[in-house]
N, C-alpha and C positions, 0 to 999 in steps of 0.2 A: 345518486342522481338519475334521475327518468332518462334513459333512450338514449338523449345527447350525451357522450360524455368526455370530459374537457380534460385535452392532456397538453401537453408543454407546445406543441404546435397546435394548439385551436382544436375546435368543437374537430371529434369524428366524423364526417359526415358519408354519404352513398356514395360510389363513384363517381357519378356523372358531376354530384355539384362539387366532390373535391376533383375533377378535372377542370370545371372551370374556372374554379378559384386559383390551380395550377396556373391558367392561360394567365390571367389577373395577373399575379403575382409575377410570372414571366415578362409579360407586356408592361410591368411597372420597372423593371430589374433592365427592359430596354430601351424605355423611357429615358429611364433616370442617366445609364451609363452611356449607349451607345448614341441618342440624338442630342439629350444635355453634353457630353462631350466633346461633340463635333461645334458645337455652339459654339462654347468656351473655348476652342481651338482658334476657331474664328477671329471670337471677340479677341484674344491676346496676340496673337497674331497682324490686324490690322494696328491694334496699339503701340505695335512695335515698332511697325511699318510709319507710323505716323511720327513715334521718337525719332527715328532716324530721320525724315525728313526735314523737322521743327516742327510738323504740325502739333496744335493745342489737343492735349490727353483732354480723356471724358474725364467729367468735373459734376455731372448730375447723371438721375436715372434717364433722364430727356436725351441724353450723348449715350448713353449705352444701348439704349431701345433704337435710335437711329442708325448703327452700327448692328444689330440681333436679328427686328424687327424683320426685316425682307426675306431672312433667312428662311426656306422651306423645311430645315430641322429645327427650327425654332417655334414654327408655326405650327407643325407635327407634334414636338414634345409638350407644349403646350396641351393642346386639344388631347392626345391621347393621357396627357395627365388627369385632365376632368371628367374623360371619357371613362378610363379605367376606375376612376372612384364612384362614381356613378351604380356602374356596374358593378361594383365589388357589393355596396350597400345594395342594392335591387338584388341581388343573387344570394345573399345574407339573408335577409330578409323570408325570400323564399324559402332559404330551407330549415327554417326556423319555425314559419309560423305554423305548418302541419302541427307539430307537437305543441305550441302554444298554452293547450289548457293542463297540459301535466307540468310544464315545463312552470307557469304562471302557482300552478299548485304546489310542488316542489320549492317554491322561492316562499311563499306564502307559511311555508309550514314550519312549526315553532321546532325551535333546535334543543333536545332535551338537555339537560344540564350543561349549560352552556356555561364557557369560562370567560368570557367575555360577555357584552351588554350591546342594545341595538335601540334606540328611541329614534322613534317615528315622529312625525309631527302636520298629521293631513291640510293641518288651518294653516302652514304656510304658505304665502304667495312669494313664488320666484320672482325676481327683480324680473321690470322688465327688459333687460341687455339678454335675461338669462333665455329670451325666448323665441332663440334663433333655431336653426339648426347644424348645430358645428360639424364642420368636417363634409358637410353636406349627408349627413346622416339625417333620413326621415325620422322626424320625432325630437328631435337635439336631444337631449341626454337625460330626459324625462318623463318627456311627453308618450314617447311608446315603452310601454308595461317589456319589452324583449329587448330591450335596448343594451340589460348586459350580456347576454348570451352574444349579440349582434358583436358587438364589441370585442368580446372574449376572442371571437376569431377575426375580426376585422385587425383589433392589432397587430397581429402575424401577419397577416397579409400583407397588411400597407406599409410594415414596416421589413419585407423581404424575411431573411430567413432569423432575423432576430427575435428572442421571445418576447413576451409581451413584457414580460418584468425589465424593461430596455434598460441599458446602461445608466441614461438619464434619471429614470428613478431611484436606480440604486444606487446612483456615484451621488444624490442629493440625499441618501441617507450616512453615506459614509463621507460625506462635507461638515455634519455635527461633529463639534469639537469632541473629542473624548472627555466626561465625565461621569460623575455619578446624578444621575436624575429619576426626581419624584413623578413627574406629569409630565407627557411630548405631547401637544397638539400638529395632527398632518392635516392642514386646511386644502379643501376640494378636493378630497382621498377619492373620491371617484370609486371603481370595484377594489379599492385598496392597493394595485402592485405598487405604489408608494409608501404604502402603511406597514407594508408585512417585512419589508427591509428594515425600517426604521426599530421593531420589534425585536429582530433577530437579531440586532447589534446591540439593544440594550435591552435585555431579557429582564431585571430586575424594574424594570420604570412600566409607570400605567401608561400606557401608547392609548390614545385616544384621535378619533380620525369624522371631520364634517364635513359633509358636504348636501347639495339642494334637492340632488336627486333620489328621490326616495326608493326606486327599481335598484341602482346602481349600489345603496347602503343595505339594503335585502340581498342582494346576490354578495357581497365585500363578508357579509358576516358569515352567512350559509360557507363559503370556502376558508375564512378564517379557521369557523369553527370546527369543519372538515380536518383542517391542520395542524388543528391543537392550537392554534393564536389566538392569545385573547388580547382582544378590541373592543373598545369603547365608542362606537361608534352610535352619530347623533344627526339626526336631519337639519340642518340652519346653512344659513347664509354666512359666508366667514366675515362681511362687514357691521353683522349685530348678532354677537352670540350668546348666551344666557349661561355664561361662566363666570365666578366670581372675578373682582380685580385680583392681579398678580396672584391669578393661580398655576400657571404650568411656568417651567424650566427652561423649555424651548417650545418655541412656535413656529411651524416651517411649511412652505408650501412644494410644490412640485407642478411644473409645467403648469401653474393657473393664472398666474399674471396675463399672460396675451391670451387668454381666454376674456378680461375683463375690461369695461373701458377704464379710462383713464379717473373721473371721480371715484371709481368705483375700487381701482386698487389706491387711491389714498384712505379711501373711506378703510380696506380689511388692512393698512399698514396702523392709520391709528387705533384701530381695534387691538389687532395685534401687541402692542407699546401696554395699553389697559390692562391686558390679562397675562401678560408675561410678568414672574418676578422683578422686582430689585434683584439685578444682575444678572435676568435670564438672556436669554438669544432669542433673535427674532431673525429667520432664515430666509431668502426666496433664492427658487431655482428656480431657471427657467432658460429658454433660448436667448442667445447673445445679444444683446443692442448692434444694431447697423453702427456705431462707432469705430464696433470691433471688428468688422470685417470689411474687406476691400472692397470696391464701391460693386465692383460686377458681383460678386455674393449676397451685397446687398440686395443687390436689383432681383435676381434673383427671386431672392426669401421674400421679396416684398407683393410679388404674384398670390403668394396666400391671402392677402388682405382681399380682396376682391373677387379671388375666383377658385378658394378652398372653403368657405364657410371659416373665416377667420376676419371676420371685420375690425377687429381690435390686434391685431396683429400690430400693423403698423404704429399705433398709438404706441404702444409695448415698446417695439423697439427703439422708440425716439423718445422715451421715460430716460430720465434721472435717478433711477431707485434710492442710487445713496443719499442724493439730496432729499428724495422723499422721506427718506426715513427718517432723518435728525429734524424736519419739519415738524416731524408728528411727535420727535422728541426725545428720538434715541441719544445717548451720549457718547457711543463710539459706534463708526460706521466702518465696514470694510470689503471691499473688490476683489477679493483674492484675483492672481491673473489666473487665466485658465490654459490647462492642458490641451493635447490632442493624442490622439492616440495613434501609436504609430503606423497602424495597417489601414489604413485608407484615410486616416485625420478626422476622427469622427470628433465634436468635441464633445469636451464634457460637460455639466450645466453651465449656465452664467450664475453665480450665488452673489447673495448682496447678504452682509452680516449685520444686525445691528444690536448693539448691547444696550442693556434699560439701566442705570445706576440705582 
């Protein structure tokens, strides 16, 4: 690979931009702990204060924001949240585009004997929900030609000192039941750290992985192929795919539900139902429903929908999945509960199961 080159914490870069990506990642790590803390401190605190007198606990996000809101560490965590992602992508960007035409040529260039497969498909048109910009990433996940390199290292970043292959994608490959399988389909595989988990637990099965972005499926295979992983990877939209009926075993997503609105994941659950076997599994992982969490976590996560590039967030979390599923026509549905882990509670996906008879 040209110049850049990508190791387990992100792109290499010169000192100055990996000092400021330092500052980033710092300023995120004091966001997150030290003024969200003191927040929550607050909020539970006055909660308490108010059991003990009989005052009426908060009951909506309306009673928790008038409780937060005035807070000057709330008003802080806030703004340096937006402010540091901002800047994370704008200083990305930067140090990315210098090398642009090796980097765009290196993506571009055919991989010799490749064990795995890559179809393109230029005459598609992205939905249009698909033509935002997520995460508040210029370009959203498409539209600019460097958007995986951009990403490559934006993961590490924004998510502190975790890799980008995060728990979430790998704990949603190791939620597939243990069997023997012919065909997996990974819906919205993105640069793959979804896809190459899924592989490595079931080495014997054709792993196949789509998604809209065409940049995103050029850089997924270029590192598959790097790694000896062969992928099947294919440009489409997961709610109209050009696979026969009940052709794969399992069909599973990762993290792409609250990427999507609300017709738009019925529309890739009854797809899903179509091209999965009699008997196969139909998988979504993804972040929790606000059911599952206490209403101040709620309130919380619910900041994404408006002021992360996550407009379909909240739709996401106020979904029925399992109802969805058996709408579309599954015959056994299942919630497994979820874990936490024990060093800070991080959880693990929400999975929603559904079996085709």
């Amino acid at each position: 690979m040209p110049m850049l080159t990508i190791a387990k914490d992100g792109v290499l870069l010169g000192q100055p931009d990996r000092a400021t990506l330092d500052f980033i990642r710092n300023a995120k790590g004091f966001t997150q702990q030290a003024l969200a803390g003191k927040v929550a401190k607050h909020y539970r605190q006055t909660v308490e204060e108010r059991k003990a007198s009989g005052a009426p606990e908060p009951q909506t996000f309306a009673d928790v924001a008038e409780i937060v809101s005035p807070l000057f560490e709330y008003k802080a965590e806030k703004f340096l949240s937006r402010q540091t992602q901002e800047l994370m992508w704008s200083r990305l960007f930067e140090a990315v585009t210098p090398h642009e035409k090796e980097l765009l040529a290196w993506l571009d260039e055919p991989v010799p004997n490749p064990r795995g497969s890559l179809r393109l498909n230029p005459n598609l048109v992205p939905p249009a929900y698909y033509e935002i910009d997520y995460h508040i990433q210029p370009g959203g996940q498409h539209r600019q030609p460097l958007i995986p390199f951009v990403l490559e290292i934006g993961q590490v970043v924004y998510h502190g000192e975790r890799n980008a292959r995060s728990e979430l994608k790998v704990g949603a490959a190791l939620a597939i039941p243990e069997g023997r399988y012919e065909r997996i389909l990974d819906l919205g595989c993105g640069v793959g750290h979804s896809t190459y988990p899924i592989k490595e637990r079931f080495p014997d099965a054709d792993v196949y992985g789509i998604d809209i972005s065409a940049p995103l499926l050029k850089y997924a295979h270029k590192q598959a192929e790097a790694q000896g992983i062969a992928l099947h990877l294919s440009q489409q939209a997961a709610e109209q795919t050009d696979f026969p009926d009940n052709y794969f075993d399992v069909v599973t997503s990762t993290i792409l539900f609250h990427e999507v609105p609300d017709d738009a994941a019925m529309a890739i659950i009854r797809e899903g139902y179509r091209i999965v076997k009699p008997g196969g599994l139909f998988q979504i992982a993804d972040t929790p429903p606000y059911r599952e969490h206490e209403l101040y976590r709620a309130f919380t996560s619910d900041w994404q929908t408006e002021h992360n590039g996550e407009p379909y967030w909240r739709q996401a979390a106020l979904r029925d999945l399992a109802a969805m599923c058996r709408e579309a026509g599954f015959a056994r549905v299942e919630e497994p509960s979820r874990e936490r882990k024990k060093n800070g509670g991080s959880p693990t996906p929400w999975i929603t199961w559904g079996w085709k008879e």
